[in-house]
N, C-alpha and C positions, 0 to 999 in steps of 0.2 A: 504494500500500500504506500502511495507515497507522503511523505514525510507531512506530517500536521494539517493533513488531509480532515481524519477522523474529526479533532480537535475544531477545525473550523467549523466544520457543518454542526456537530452538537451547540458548538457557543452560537450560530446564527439559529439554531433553534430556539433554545433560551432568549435569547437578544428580542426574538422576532414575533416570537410565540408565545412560550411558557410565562416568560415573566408578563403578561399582560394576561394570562389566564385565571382567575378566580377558583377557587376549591381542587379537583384533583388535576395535577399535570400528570402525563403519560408520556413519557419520552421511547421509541422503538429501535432499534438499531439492527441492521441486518447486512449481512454480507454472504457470497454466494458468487460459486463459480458457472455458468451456463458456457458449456463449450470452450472457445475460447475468448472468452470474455470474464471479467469479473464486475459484481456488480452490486455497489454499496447501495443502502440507501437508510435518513433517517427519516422519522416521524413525530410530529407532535399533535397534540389537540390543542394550542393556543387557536384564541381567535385569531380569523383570516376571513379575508371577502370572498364570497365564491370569484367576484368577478373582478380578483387584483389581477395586476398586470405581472405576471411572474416571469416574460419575457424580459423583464429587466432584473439585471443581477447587483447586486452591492459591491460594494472592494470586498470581500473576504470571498465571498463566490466567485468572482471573475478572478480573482489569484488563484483559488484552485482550480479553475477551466485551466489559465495560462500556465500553471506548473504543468499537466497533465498532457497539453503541448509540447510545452518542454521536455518532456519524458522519454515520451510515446510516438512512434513517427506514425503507426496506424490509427483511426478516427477514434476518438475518446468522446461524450457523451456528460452532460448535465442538464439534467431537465428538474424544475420542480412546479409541482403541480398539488390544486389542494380537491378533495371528496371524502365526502362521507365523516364530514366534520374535522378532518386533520389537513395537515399540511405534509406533505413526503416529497423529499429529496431524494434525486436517483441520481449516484452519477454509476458510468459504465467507461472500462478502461480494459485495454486487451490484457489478457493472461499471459504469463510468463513466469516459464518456471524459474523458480529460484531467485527471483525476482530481477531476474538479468532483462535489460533491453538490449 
């Protein structure tokens, strides 16, 4: 995984979400090889608009798109999208073993 990856996206959960959430917060975190690809994602129930504009990223998201460029010379992936009362963050980056590019 690379480097302060994990870390960003929980603290833009918190940031973005949980701390603006009333009674229980529910933080999710998942990771997960499909093929060859790997593929993170987090989730909160902080309040969110169904209809934000999540085509736009913050500085702490758009530095981990750009690291993951930097990485990676095959297509890597960040999408975040909100349903079903939560917000989830997906990013997707190729597989490689041993964590060699």
């Amino acid at each position: 995984m690379p480097p302060y990856m994990l870390q960003t996206l929980v603290e833009n959960a918190f940031k973005h979400g949980l701390e603006k959430q009333p009674g229980e917060k529910h933080l999710q975190i998942g990771l997960e090889r499909e093929g060859n690809w790997v593929i993170l994602f987090v989730a909160d129930n902080g309040p969110g608009s169904e209809n934000a504009n999540f085509g736009v990223l913050g500085v702490g998201l758009i530095n981990v798109k750009r690291r993951l460029e930097l990485i990676y010379d095959l297509h890597s992936e960040l999408s975040i999208n909100r349903e079903a009362g939560r917000t989830i963050l997906t990013v997707k980056w190729p597989y490689t073993p041993e964590g060699k590019v």
